[in-house]
Every structure is written in structure tokens, then in C-alpha cells.
C-alpha positions in Angstrom: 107.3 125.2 167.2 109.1 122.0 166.8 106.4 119.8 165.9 105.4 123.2 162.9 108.6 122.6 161.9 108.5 118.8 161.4 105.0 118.4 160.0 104.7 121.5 157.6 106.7 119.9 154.9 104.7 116.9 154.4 101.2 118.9 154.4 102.5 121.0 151.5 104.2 118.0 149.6 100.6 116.6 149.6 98.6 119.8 148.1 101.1 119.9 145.4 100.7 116.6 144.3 97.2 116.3 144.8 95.6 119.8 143.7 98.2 121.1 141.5 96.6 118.5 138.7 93.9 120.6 136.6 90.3 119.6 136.4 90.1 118.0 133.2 92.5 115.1 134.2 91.6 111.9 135.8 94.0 109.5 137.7 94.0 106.3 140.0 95.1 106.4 143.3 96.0 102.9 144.7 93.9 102.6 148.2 97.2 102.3 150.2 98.0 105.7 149.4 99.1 107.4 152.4 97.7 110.5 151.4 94.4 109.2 150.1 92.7 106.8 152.7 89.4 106.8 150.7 89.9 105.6 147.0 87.3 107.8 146.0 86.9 111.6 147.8 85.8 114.8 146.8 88.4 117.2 147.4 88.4 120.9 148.2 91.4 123.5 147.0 92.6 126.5 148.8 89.8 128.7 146.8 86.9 126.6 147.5 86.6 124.8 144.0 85.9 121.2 144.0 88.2 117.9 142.4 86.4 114.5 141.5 88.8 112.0 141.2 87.7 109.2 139.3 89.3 105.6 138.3 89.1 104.8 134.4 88.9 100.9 133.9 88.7 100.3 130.6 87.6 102.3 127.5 86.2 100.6 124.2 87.3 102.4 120.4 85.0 101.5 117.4 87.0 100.0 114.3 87.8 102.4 111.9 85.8 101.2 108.8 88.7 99.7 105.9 89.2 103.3 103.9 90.4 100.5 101.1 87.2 98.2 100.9 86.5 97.2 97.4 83.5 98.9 95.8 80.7 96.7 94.9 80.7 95.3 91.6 77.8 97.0 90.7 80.1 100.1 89.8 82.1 97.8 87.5 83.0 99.3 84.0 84.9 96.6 82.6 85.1 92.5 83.6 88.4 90.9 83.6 88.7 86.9 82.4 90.9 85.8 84.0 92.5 81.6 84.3 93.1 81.8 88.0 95.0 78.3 87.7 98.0 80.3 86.5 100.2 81.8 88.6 101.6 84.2 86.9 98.9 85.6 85.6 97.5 86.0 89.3 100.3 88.1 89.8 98.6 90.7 87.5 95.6 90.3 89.0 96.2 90.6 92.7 98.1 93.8 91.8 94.8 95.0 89.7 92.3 94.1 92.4 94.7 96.1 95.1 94.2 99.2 92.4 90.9 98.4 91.9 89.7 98.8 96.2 89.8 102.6 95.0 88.0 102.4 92.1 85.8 99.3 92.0 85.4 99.4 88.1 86.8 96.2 87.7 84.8 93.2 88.1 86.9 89.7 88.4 85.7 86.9 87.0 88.1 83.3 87.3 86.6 81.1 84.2 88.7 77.8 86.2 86.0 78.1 88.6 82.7 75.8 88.7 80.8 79.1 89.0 81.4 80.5 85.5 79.1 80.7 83.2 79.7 81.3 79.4 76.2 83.0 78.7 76.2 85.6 81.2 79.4 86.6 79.8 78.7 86.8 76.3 79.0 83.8 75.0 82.9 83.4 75.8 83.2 79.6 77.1 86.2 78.3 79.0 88.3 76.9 75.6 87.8 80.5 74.1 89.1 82.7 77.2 92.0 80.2 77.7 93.4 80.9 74.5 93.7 84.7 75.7 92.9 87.1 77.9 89.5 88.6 77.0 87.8 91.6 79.0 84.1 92.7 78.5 83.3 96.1 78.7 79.8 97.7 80.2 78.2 98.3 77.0 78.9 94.3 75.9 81.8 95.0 74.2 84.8 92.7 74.0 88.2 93.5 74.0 91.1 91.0 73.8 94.8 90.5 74.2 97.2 94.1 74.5 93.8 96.2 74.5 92.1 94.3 77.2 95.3 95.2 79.0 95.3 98.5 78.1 91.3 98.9 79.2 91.7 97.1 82.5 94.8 99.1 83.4 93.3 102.3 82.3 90.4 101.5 84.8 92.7 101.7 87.4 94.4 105.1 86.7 97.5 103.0 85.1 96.7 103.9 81.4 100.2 105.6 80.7 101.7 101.8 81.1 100.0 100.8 77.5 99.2 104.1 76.5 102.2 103.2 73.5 100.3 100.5 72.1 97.5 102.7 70.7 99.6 103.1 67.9 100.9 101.4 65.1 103.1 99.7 64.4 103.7 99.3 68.3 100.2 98.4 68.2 100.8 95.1 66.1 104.2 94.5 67.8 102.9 94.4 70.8 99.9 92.2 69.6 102.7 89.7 68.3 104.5 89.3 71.2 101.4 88.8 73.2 99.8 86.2 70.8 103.4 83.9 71.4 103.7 84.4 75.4 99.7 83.4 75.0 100.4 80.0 73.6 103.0 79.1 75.3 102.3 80.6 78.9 100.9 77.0 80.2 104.2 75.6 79.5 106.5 78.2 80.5 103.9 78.1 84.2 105.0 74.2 84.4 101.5 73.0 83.2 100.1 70.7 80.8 99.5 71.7 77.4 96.0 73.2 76.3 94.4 70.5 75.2 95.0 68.4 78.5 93.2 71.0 80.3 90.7 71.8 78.0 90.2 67.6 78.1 90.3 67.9 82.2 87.9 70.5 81.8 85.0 68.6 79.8 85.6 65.6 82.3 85.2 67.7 85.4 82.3 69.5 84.1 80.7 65.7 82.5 81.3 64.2 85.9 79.2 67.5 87.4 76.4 66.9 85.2 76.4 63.3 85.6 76.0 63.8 89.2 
């Protein structure tokens, strides 16, 4: 009776913490464990049903794909010009190619770089776009200063921003004010004036040709 008395306890203590966990769950036992000699067993319940108790090492999750990818700029409705040696005005455009990952109707183009080229963008050369910001629509057609704003914003769902300058005379005003900040924007961005770049220009591009 004694020895009953003493043992029962730790019999039941094990079936509870071994069987009580349902069948769906898998756990690791370390193979100290008093109650499990072998790591690995098959065990039995009171009503005959069977446990596997298995040790998960590792599992491996596939990336989520980037919900936010840009689009391909095949599904571009409108091309911005854009002088990406100014750094204000790349403050426009990150915030337009953020937008634009859930649209993609935007297509960037950076006239500072080597890679533009004036006749696949209708004829607008690199003295031309500096002077303003110029956009070119699908069909070809050119838009510059407020209304290229007003197109590229729209493009991204932000049309209410310049939706005011459809109309006169905000239309002009806003023209105006544009046409000044346009002239003077290398100056206010600490750079030389435009006809130092537009001179840098022609000797980076000679010295390209040369070579």
C-alpha cells in the first residue's frame, strides 16, 4: 500500500502532461527527459488512440511578393522630364514615383543623364527641358509648366491639388509664378546659372563623342 501511495502521483503527473496535448500539436522533448527515454516514441492513451510526437527543426516562408512594385512602364500615360541634378525638384519626384508604384502611368525620364535622347522624346533637347518642366503625354502631346503638373499629378489620383488652375485667371497666375521660380530655381538650389550648365553640358557630351 505504501509503495501505491508513493508512486501513484508521479504516473498520473506524467499522463497529463504527456497525453492531455491534442493531436494536432507537435512539441520537442529534450532526450533527458525523465519521462521520455526515447526522443522519438509512439504513444498510446487510455482509449487506445495513437500520439506521434515529432521534433520541428526549421521551417522555410516564401517572400511575400512587394504589393507596391512599380508597374512596367509599358502602362505609362504620361512621361515626366525631369533635371534630376536639382534637388528640390527630386523632392517632387520621389514623392510622384512613391504614387506612381500603384498606378504605373508615369514614366520618369532624368534629361541630366547620358542616356537621354531628344528624338525619342519628341524633339525636346536638354537646353529646352531645362528651361521648364515639360511632360509628354501618350498620344505625343506636350504639356508644360502648371499643366504638366496638373497632368502628372492627376495620373496619380492627386488631381484636386491643381484642379484650381484649370481656370482663369488662376490659370495665368499660376503660370506666372511658375515661369519666375523656373528661371531662377538653379540659383535659389545653390547652382550655377543656365548657361554654365547648358556650356558643361555640350562639353561633356563633345568630350563623349570625341571619345
Amino acid at each position: 500500500m505504501a509503495f501505491r501511495v508513493v508512486s501513484s502521483p508521479v504516473v498520473r503527473r506524467a499522463n497529463i502532461s504527456l497525453l492531455s496535448l491534442p493531436t494536432y500539436l507537435t512539441t520537442k522533448f529534450p532526450s533527458s527527459s525523465k519521462f521520455l527515454p526515447n526522443p522519438n516514441p509512439s504513444l498510446l492513451n487510455q482509449n487506445g488512440q495513437k500520439y506521434s510526437i515529432r521534433a520541428i527543426s526549421g521551417t522555410t516562408v516564401a517572400p511575400n511578393k512587394d504589393i507596391n512594385e512599380e508597374k512596367s512602364p509599358e502602362n505609362w500615360k504620361i512621361k515626366m522630364l525631369y533635371d534630376g541634378e536639382c534637388p528640390l525638384c527630386m523632392r517632387e519626384v520621389d514623392m510622384l514615383r512613391e504614387r506612381n508604384k500603384s498606378y504605373g502611368t508615369i514614366k520618369f525620364l532624368d534629361i541630366s543623364s547620358d542616356e537621354y535622347s531628344p528624338e525619342e522624346n519628341e524633339g525636346l533637347d536638354y537646353e529646352t527641358v531645362m528651361g521648364r518642366i515639360h511632360a509628354i503625354l501618350s498620344d505625343g502631346t506636350v504639356v508644360t509648366d502648371v499643366e504638366a503638373f496638373r497632368r502628372l499629378y492627376e495620373a496619380v489620383g492627386l488631381g484636386w491639388v491643381y484642379a484650381i488652375t484649370k481656370y482663369e485667371p488662376i490659370a495665368t497666375i499660376a503660370d506666372t509664378v511658375y515661369g519666375v521660380w523656373a528661371k531662377y530655381r538653379l540659383q535659389v538650389t545653390g547652382r550655377p546659372s543656365l548657361e554654365e550648365v547648358l556650356k558643361a553640358r555640350r562639353k561633356k557630351v563633345g568630350s563623349t563623342l570625341s571619345f
